[in-house]
C-alpha positions as CSV (number, residue, x, y, z in Angstrom):
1,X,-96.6,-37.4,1.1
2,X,-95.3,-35.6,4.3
3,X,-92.0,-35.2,4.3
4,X,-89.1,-34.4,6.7
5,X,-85.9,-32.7,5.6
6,X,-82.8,-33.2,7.7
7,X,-80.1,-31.0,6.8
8,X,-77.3,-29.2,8.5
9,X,-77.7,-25.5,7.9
10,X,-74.9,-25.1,5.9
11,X,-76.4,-27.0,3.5
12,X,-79.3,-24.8,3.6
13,X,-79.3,-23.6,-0.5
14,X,-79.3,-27.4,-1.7
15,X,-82.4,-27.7,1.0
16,X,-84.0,-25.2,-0.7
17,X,-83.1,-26.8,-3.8
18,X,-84.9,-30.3,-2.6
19,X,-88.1,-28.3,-1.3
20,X,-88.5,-27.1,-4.8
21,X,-88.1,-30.5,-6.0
22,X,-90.9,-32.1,-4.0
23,X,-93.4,-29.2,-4.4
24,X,-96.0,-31.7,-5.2
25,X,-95.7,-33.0,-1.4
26,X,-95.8,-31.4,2.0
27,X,-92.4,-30.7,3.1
28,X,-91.7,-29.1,6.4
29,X,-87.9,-28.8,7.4
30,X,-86.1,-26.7,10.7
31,X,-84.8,-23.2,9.7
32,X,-83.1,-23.3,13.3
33,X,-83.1,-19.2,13.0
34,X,-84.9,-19.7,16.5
35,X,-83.8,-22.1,19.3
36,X,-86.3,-22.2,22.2
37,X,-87.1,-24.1,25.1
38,X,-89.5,-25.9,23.4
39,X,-87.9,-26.7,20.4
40,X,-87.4,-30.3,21.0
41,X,-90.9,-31.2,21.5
42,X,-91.3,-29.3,18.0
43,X,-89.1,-31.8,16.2
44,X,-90.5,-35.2,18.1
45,X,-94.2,-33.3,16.7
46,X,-92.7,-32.8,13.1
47,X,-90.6,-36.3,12.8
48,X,-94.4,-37.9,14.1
49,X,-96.2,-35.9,12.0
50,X,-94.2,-36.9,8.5
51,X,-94.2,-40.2,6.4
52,X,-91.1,-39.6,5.0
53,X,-87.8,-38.4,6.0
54,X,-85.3,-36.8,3.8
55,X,-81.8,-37.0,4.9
56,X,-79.5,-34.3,3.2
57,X,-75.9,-36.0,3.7
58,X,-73.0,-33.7,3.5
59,X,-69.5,-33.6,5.6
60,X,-71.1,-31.3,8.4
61,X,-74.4,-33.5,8.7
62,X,-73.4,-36.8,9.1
63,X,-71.4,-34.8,12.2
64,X,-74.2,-33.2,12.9
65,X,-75.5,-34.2,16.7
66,X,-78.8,-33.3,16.0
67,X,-79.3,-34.1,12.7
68,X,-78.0,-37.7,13.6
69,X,-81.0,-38.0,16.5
70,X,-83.1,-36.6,14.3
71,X,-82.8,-39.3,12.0
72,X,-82.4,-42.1,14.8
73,X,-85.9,-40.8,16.0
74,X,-87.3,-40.9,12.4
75,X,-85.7,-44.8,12.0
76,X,-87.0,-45.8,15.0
77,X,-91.2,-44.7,14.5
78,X,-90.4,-46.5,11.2
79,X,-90.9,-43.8,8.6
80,X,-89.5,-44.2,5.2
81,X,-85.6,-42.9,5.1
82,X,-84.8,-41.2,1.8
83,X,-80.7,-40.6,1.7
84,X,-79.8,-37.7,-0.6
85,X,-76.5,-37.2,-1.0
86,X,-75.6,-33.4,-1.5
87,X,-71.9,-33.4,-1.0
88,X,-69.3,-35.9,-1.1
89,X,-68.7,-37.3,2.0
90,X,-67.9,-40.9,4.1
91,X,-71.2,-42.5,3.9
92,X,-72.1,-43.8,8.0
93,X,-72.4,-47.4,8.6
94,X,-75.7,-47.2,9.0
95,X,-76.8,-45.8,5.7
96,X,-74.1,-47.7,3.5
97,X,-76.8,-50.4,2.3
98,X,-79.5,-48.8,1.1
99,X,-80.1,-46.7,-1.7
100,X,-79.6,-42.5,-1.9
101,X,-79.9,-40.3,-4.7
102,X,-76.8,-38.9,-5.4
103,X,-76.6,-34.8,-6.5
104,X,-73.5,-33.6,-5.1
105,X,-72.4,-33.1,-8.8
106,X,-75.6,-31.0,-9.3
107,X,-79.0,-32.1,-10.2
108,X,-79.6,-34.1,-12.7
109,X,-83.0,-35.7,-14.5
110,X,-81.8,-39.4,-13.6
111,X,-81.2,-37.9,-10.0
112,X,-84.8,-36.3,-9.4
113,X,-86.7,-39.2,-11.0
114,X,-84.6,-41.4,-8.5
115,X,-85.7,-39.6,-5.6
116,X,-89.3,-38.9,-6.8
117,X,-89.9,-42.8,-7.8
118,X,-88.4,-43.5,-4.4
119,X,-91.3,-41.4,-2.4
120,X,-94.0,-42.9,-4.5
121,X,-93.0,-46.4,-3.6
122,X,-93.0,-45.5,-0.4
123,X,-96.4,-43.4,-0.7
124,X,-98.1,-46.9,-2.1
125,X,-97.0,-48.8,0.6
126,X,-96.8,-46.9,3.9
127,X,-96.6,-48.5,7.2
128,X,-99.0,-47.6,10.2
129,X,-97.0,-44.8,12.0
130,X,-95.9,-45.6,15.2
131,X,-96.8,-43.0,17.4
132,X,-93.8,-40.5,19.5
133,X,-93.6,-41.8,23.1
134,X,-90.1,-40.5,24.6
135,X,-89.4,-40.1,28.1
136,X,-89.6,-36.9,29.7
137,X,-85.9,-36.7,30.4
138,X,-85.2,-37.0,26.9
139,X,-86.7,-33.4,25.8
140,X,-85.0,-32.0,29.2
141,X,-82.0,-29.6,27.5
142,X,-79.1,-29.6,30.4
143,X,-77.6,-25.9,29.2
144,X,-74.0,-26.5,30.4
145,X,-73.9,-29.7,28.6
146,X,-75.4,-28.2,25.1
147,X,-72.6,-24.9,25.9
148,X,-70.1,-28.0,26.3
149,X,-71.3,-29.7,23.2
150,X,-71.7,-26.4,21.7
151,X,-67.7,-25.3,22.4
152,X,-66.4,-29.0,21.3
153,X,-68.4,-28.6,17.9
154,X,-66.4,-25.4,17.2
155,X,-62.9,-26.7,17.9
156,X,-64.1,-30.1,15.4
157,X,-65.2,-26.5,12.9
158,X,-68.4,-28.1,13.1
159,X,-69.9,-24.5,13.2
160,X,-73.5,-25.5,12.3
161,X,-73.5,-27.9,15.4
162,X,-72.2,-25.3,17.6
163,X,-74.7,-22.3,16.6
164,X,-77.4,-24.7,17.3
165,X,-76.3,-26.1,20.6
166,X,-74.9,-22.6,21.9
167,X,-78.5,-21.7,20.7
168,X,-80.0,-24.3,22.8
169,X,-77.9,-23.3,26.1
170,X,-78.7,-19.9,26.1
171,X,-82.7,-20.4,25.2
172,X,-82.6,-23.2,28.6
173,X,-80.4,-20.3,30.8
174,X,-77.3,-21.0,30.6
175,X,-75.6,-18.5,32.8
176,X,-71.6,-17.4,33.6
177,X,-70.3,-14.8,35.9
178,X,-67.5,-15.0,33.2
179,X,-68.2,-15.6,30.0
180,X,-70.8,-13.9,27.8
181,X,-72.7,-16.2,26.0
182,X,-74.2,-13.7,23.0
183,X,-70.7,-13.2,22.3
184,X,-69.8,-16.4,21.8
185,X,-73.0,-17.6,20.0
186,X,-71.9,-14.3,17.8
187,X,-68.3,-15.4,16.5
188,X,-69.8,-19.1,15.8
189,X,-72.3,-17.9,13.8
190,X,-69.8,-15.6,11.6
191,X,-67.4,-18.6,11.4
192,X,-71.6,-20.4,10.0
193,X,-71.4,-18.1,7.8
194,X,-68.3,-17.9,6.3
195,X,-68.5,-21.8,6.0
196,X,-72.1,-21.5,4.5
197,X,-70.7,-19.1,1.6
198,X,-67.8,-21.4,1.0
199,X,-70.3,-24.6,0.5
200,X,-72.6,-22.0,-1.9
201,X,-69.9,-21.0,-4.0
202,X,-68.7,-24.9,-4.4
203,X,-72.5,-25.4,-5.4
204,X,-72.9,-22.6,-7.9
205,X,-69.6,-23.5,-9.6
206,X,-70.7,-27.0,-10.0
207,X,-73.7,-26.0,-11.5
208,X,-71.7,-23.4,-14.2
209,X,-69.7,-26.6,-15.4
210,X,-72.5,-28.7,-16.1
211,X,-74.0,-26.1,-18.2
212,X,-70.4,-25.3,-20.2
213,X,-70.7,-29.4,-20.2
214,X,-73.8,-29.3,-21.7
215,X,-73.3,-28.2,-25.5
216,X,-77.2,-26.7,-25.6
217,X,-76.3,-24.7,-22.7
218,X,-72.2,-24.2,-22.9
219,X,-72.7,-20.6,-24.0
220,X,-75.0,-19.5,-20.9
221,X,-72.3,-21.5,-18.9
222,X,-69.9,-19.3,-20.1
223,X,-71.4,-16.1,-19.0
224,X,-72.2,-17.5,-15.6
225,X,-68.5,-18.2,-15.3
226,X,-67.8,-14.8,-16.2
227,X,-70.0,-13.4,-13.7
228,X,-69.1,-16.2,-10.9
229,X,-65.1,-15.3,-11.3
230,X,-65.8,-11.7,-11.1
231,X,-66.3,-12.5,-7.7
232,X,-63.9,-15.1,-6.7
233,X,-61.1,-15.0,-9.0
234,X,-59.4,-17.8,-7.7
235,X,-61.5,-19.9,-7.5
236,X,-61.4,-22.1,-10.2
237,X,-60.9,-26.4,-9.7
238,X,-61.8,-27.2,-13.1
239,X,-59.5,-24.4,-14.4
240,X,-62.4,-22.9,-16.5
241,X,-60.4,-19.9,-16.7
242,X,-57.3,-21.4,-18.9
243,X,-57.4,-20.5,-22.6
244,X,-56.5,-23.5,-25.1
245,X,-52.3,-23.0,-24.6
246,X,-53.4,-23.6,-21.0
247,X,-52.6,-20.2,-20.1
248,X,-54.8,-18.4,-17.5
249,X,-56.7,-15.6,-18.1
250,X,-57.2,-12.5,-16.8
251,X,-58.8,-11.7,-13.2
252,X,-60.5,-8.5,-12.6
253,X,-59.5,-6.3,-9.9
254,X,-62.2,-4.7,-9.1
255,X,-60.1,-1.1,-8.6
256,X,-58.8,-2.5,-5.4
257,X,-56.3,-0.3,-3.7
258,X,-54.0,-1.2,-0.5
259,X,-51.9,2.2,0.7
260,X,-48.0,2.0,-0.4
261,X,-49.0,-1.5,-2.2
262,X,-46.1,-0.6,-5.1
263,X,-44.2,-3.1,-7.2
264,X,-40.5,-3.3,-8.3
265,X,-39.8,-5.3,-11.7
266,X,-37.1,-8.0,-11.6
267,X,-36.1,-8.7,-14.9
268,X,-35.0,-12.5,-15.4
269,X,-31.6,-13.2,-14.7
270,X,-28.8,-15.1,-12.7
271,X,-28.9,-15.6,-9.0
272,X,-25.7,-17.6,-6.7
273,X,-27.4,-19.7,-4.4
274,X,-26.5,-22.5,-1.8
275,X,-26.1,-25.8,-3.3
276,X,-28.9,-27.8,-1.0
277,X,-26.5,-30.9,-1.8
278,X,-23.4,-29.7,-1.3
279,X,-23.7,-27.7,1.7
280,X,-20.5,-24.3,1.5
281,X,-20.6,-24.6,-2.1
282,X,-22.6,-22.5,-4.5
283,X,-24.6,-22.7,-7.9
284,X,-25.9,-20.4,-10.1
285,X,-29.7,-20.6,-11.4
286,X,-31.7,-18.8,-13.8
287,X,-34.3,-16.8,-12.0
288,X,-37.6,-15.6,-14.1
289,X,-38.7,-12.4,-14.2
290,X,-41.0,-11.3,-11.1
291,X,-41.8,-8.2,-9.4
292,X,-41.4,-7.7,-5.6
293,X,-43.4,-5.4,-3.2
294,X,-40.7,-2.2,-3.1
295,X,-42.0,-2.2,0.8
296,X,-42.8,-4.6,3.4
297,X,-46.4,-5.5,4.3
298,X,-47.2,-2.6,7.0
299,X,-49.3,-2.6,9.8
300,X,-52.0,-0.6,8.0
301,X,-52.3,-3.3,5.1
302,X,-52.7,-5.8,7.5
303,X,-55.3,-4.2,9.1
304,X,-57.4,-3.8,6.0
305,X,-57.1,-7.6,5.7
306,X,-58.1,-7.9,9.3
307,X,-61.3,-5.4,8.6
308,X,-62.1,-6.8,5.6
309,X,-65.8,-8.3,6.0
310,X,-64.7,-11.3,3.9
311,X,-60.8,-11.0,4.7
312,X,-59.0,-12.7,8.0
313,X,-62.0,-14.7,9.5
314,X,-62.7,-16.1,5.6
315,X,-62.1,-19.8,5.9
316,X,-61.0,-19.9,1.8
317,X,-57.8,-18.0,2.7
318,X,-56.5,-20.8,4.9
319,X,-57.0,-23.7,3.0
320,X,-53.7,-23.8,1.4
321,X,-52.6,-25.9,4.2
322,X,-54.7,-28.3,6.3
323,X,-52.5,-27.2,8.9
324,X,-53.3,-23.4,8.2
325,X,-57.4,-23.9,8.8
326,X,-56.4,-25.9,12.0
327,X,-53.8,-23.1,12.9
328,X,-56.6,-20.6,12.6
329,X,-59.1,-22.8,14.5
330,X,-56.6,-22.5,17.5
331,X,-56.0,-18.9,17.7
332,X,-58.9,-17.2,15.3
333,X,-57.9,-13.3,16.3
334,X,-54.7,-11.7,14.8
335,X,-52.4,-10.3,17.7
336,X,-51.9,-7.3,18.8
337,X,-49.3,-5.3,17.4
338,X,-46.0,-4.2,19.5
339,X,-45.2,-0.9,17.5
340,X,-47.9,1.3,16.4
341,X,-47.7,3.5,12.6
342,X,-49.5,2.7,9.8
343,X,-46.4,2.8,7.8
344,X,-44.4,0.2,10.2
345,X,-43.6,-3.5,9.1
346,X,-46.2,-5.5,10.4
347,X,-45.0,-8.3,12.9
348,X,-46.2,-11.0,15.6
349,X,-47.7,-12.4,12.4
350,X,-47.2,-16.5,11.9
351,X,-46.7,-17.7,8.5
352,X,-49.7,-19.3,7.9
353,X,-51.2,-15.6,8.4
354,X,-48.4,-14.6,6.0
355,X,-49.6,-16.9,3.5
356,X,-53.5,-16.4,4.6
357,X,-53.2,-12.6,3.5
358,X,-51.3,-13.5,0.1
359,X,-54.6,-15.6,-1.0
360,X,-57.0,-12.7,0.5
361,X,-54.7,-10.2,-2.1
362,X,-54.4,-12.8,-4.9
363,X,-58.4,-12.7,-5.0
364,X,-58.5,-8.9,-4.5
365,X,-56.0,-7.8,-7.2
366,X,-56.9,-10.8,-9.7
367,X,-53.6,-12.2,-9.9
368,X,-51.5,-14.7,-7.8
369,X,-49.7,-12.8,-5.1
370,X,-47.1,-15.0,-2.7
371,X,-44.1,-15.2,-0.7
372,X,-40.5,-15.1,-2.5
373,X,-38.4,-17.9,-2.6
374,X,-34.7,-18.0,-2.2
375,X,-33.2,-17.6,-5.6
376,X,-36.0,-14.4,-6.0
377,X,-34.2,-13.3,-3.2
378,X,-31.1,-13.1,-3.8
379,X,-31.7,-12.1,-7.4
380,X,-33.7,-9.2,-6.1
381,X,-30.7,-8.2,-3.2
382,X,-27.8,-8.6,-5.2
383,X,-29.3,-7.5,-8.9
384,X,-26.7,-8.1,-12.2
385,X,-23.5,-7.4,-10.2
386,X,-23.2,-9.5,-7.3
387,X,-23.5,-7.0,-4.6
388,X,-22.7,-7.7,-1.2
389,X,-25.1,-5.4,0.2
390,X,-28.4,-4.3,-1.3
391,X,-26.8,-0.6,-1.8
392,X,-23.1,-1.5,-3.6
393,X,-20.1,-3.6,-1.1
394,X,-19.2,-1.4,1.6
395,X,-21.4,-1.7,4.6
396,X,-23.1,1.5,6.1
397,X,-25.4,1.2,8.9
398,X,-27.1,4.4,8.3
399,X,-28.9,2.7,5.3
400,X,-30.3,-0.3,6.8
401,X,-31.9,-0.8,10.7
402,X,-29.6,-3.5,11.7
403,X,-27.9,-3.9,15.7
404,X,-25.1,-2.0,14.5
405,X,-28.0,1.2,13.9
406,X,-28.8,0.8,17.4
407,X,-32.4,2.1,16.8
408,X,-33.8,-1.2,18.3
409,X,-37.6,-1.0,17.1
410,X,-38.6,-1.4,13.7
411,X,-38.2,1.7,11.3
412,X,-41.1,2.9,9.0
413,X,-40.9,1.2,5.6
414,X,-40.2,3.8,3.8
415,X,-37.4,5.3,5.6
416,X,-33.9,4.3,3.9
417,X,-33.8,5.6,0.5
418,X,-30.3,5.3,0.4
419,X,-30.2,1.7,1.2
420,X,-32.7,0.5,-1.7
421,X,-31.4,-2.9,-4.0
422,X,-30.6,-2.8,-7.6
423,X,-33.9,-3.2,-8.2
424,X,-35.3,0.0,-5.9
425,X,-36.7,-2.4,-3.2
426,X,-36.5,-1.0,0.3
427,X,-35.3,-3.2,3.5
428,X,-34.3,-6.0,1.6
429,X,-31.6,-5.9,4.9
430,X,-32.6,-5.8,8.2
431,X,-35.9,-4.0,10.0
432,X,-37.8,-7.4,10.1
433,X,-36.9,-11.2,9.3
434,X,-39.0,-11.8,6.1
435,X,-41.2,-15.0,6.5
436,X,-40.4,-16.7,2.6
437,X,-42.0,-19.8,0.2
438,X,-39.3,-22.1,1.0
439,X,-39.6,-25.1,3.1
440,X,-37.2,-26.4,5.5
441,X,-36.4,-30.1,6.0
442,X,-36.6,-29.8,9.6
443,X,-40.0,-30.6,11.1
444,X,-41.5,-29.5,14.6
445,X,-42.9,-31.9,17.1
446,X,-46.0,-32.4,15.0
447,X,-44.3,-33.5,11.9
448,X,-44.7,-30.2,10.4
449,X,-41.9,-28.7,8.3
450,X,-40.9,-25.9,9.3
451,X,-40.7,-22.4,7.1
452,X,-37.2,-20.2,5.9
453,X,-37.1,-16.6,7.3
454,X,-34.5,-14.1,5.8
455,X,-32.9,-11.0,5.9
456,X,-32.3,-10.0,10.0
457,X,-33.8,-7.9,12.0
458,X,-33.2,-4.6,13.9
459,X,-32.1,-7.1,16.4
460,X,-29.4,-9.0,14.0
461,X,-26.1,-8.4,13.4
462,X,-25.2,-7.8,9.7
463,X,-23.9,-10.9,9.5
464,X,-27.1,-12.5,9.8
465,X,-28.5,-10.1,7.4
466,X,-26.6,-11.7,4.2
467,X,-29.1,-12.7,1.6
468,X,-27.3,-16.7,2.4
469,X,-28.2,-16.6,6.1
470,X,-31.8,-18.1,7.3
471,X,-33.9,-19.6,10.2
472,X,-35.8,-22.4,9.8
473,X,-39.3,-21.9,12.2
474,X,-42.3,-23.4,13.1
475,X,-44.9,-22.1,11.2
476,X,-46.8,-20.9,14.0
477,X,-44.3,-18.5,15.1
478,X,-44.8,-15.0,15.4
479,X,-42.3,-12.6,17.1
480,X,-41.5,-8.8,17.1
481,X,-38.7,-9.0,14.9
482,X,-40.4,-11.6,11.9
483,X,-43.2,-9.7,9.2
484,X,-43.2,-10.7,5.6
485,X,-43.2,-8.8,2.0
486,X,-44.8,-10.0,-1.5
487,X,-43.9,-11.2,-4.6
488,X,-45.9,-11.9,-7.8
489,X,-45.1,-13.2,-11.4
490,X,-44.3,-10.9,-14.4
């Protein structure tokens, strides 16, 4: 039989998987590596050509503009419709009544012989093709309104849809005295294919826990998991990795290495912290044993996150939050920073950046790397004997960059040995506000709660520098005064 696969090109390895499927028939689907000005007529030629047409449904192609007149085209010359469904998604109206093959848990026999006894029927009984007749206007491609389409697919993250119709406007001249269109078309195809290596390495884990599933193959399952978690660590829904006790195994670091990355051991102990219920009052809380970046996060270790092929523009970092991804989506470029120096605190960075760089780390070093919360930080300031300042309980402004220093800029990281905590941690007063874990009750006009920053600034006064003292913030703030430093568990 001939067939037609629809498919949105993120989707493209469980195409691939489907064409191997139906090597018995002729299968022709759209690579869409090449947009022309003829490429419409291509697909009215293909769709008349087929008997069949395979719809791959997945999040992005039941979006999909063109994958949705592709299939309108293919209903209406009356060609046999075979649903597949590759990944969970909200079935359309339109296709809720008949019957789809369903492999978005992986291929199975059942599955295959579904879809293979659903094109025979179909062979046996095929209708007399109705021939492609489609006004002239409707193969006409207006380039402004596929660069429209093209810009409104990328703020829905449709990125698929917007390579294709960004293709589309460029191939039928679409022209700007201000904007370059190659540039564009070049950032939505790296957001493609970041998106496209997140939806392959869903796939390929799928497929490692039916084999650990299946006791005939378990053992072959196992070593793919090895090899799949070698390169994403953290990636892990099924929590494979967790031994019998439920404790997680070891990640692999690969010998990363990020400059003046160095880590101070708290041991557990006793912290005095605001009682959330009774505001004035404290209470004191056992803290357990963690170990906190001796430095904050400098420009230069941003910027290696920034550079990182697979670091800031990776969509997996941001979907802690659904606000994060949307965040992103809104202002995709990191800005630029106000005080050069490798070895300065990095700032103008929001928290969802913050928190985007602790996942990029946690996957780098193997090992869950976050933000501290507030009973880790005073633990870490104050240390065993309750100190009032990081260094002892006499203030000295030559050991912290505070308003009282009167330096006014942020000071290299490294720079006040003298004013380290109990614990050897530097800055734990002053320099920058530290963006933290800890959630306010506060929300900002979109409902959002809003995020605890600690520690002043080389704006503050001292007072504001006490390890009690905080701002609640929308998450999306960034300012010259606010970075961020790391903790992880012991």
């Amino acid at each position: 039989m001939k067939l037609f696969i629809s498919y949105a090109r993120v989707d493209k390895a469980y195409c691939m998987e489907i064409v191997e499927l139906l090597n018995d028939h002729d299968v022709w689907f759209d690579s869409r590596l090449h947009v022309g000005t003829n490429w419409w007529h291509e697909i009215l030629k293909k769709v008349d050509w087929c008997e069949g047409f395979v719809y791959l449904l997945s999040p992005d192609s039941v979006q999909s503009s063109y994958c949705q007149r592709e299939y309108e085209m293919a209903k209406n010359m009356g060609r046999a419709i075979f649903p597949v469904l590759v990944r969970e998604c909200t079935m359309p109206n339109h296709l809720t009544e008949m019957h789809y093959v369903d492999i978005s848990k992986g291929v199975t026999i059942e599955s295959v012989k579904s879809l293979l006894a659903s094109i025979h029927h179909a062979e046996l009984s095929q209708p007399h093709h109705k021939q492609a007749r489609e006004k002239a206007n409707n193969t006409t491609i207006d380039p402004l309104e596929a660069f429209t389409g093209g810009m409104t697919a990328l703020q829905k993250g449709l990125f698929d849809d917007a390579v294709f119709l960004l293709k589309l406007a460029k191939a039928n001249g679409y022209k700007s005295p201000f904007i370059n269109i190659d540039e564009v078309l070049e950032e939505a195809e790296r957001y493609l294919k970041s998106q496209m290596e997140h939806v392959e390495r869903e796939r390929n884990y799928k497929h490692i826990v039916e084999l650990i599933r299946t006791p005939i193959t378990e053992k072959i399952g196992w070593e793919a998991f090895a090899n799949f978690r070698a390169q994403y660590p953290d990636y892990d829904p099924e929590n494979l990795s967790k031994d019998s006790k439920g404790r997680i195994l070891p990640k692999p670091s690969g010998g990363f290495t990020l400059p003046l990355l160095e880590w101070c051991s708290v041991p557990e102990g006793k912290a005095d912290i605001s009682d959330p219920q009774k505001k004035g009052r404290k209470q004191t809380v056992t803290v357990p044993a963690f170990s906190m970046s001796k430095y904050l996060v400098t420009n230069a270790q941003f910027q290696m996150f920034i550079d990182d092929p697979k670091g800031y523009h990776n969509r997996a970092w941001w979907q802690f939050d659904p606000n994060a991804y949307a965040s992103y989506l809104r202002h995709p470029f990191p800005r630029e920073i106000k005080y050069d120096g490798a070895e300065r605190p990095r700032t103008r960075v929001t928290w969802y950046e913050a928190m985007a760089f602790c996942q990029w780390l946690s996957d780098k070093l193997g090992c869950p790397i976050t933000l501290y919360n507030y009973a880790q930080w005073v633990r870490a300031y104050s240390g065993d004997d309750k100190r009032i300042y990081p260094w002892g309980n006499t203030f000295d402004k030559t050991r912290c960059n505070t308003r009282e220093s009167q330096i006014r800029i942020p000071t290299v990281v490294t720079r006040y040995t003298n004013g380290v905590s109990p614990f050897g941690i530097y800055d734990m007063m002053g320099n920058v506000w530290k963006w933290s874990s800890d959630i306010s009750e506060d929300t900002n006009q979109a409902g959002i709660h809003k995020q605890i920053i600690r520690g002043g600034s080389f704006t503050s006064p001292v007072e504001r520098a006490d390890p009690h003292f905080s701002y609640d913030l929308d998450p999306n703030t960034f300012h010259i005064s606010i970075g961020f430093r790391l903790v992880k568990p012991d």
